[in-house]
Backbone as a ProteinNet text record, in pm:
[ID]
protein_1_A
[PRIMARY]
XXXXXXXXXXXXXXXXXXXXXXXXXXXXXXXXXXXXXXXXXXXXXXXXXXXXXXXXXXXXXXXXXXXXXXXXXXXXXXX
[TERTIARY]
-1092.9	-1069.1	-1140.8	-1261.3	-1374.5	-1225.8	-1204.3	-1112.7	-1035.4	-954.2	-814.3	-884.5	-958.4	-996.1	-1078	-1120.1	-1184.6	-1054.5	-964.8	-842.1	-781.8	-774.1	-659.1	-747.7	-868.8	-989.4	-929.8	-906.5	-848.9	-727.2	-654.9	-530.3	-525.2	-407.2	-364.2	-293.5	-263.3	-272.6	-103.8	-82.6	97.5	142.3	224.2	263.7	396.1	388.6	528.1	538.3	636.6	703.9	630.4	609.5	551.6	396.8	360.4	188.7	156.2	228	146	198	308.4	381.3	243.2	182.1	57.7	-20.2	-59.7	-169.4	-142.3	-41.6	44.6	21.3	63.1	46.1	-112.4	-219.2	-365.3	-414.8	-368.5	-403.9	-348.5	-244.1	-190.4	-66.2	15.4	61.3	220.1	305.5	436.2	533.4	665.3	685.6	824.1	925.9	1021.3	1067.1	1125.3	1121.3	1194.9	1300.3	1341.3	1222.6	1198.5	1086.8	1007.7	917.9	814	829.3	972.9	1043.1	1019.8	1028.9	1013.6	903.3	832.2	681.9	642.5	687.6	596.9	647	803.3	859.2	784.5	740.6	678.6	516.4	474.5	341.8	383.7	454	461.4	508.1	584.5	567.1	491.3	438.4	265.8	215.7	169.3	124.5	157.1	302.9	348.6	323	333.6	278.3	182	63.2	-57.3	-109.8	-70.3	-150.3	-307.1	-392.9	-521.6	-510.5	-629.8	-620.9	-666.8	-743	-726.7	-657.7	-566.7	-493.5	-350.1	-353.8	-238.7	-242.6	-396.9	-437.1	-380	-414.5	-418.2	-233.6	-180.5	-27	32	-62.5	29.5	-37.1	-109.4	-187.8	-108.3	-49.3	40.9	216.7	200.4	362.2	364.7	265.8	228.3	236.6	118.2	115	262.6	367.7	463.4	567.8	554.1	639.9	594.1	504.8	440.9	310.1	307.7	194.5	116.2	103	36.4	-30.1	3.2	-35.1	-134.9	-188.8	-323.4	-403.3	-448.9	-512.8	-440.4	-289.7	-257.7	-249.8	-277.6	-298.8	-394.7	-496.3	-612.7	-620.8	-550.2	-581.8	-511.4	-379.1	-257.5	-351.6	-452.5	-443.4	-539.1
-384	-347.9	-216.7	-224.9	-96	5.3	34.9	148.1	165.1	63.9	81.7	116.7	140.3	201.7	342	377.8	490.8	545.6	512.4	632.3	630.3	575.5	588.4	701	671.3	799.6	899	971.2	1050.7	1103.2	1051.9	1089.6	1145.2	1191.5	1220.4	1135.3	1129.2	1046.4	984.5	987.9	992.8	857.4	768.2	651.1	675	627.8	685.9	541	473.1	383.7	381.3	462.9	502.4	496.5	537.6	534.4	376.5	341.3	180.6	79.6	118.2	38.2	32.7	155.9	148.2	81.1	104.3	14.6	-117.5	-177.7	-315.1	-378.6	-291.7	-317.7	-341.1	-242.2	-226.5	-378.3	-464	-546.1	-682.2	-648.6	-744.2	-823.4	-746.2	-791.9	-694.6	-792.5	-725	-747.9	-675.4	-620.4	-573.9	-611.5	-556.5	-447	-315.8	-147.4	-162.2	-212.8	-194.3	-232.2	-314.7	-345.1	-255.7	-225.1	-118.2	-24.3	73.6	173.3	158.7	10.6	29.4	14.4	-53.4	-26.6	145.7	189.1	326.3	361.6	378.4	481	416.9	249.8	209.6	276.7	321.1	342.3	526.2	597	713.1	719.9	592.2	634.6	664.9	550.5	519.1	645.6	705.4	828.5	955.1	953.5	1062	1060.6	877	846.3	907.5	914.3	1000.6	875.2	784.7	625.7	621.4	616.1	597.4	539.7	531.2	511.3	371.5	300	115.5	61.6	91	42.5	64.4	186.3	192.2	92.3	109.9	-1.3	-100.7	-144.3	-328.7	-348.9	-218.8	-254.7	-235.8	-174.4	-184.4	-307.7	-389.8	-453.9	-575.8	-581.6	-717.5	-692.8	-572.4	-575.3	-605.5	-590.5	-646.7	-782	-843.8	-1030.1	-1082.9	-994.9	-1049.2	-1063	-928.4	-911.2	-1000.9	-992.9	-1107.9	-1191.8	-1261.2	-1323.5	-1401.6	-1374.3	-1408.2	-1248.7	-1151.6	-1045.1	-992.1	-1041.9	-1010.8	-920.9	-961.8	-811.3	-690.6	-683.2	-533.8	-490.5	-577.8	-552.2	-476.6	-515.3	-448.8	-337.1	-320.8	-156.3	-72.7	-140.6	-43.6	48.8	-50.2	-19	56.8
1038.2	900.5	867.7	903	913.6	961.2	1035.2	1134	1007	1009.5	898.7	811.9	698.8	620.5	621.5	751.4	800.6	776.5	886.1	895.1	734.7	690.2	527	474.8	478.4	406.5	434.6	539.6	572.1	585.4	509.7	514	415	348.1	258.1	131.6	21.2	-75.5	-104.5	33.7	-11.9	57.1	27	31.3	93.6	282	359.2	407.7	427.1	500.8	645.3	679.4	849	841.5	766.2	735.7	646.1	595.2	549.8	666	766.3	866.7	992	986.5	1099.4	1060.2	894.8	855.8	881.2	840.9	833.8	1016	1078.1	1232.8	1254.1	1218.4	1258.8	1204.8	1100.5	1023	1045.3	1183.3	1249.9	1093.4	1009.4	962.5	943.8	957	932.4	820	806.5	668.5	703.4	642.6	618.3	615.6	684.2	683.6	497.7	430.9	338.8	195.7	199.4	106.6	120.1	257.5	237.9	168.2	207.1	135.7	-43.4	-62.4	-199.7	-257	-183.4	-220.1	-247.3	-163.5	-122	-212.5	-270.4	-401.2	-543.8	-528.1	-642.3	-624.3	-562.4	-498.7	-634.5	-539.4	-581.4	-728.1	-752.6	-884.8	-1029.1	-981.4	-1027.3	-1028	-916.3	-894.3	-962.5	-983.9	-1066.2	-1211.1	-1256.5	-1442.5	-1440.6	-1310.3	-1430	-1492.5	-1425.4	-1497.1	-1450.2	-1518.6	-1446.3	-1331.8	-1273.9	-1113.6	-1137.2	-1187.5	-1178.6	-1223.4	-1344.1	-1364.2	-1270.4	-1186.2	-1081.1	-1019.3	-955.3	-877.1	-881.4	-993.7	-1014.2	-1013.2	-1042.4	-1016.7	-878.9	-825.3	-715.8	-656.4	-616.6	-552.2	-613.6	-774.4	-852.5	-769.2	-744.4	-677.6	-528.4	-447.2	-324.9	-314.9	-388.3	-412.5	-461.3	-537.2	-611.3	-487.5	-381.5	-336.6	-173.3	-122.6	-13.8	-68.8	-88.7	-176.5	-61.3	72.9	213.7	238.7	175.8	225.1	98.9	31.6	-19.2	30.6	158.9	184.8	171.1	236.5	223.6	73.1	8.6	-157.6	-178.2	-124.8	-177.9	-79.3	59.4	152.2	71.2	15.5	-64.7	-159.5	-222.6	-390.3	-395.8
[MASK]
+++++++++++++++++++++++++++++++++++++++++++++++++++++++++++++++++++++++++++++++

């Protein structure tokens, strides 16, 4: 988990189908390629409101649980 969160530090702040699919893999958890897709455009959209950043948070991390509700953790790497 340490690792998976080292590397996200370093990335860049952008929400790709291919970059939460590694995380998803590093975390030993898998995911639908179509759903992810919509995560990530719900991810970016957030991002574009200009919504404060905990309250993004806490939405994207409620659309994670809504959308796999076993995948809690990637809730909280997402958010």
């Amino acid at each position: 988990m340490k690792r998976t969160l080292r590397q996200l530090a370093g990335q860049p702040p952008v929400a790709t189908p291919d970059r939460l699919g590694k995380t998803l893999d590093q975390l030993g958890l898998h995911w639908d390629v179509e759903a992810l897709a919509a995560l990530c455009e719900h991810i970016d959209d957030l991002a574009r409101s200009e919504r404060p950043a905990p309250f993004a948070a806490a939405a994207i991390a409620a659309r994670v649980v809504a959308m796999r509700p076993d995948y809690e953790l990637l809730a909280l790497v997402a958010s």
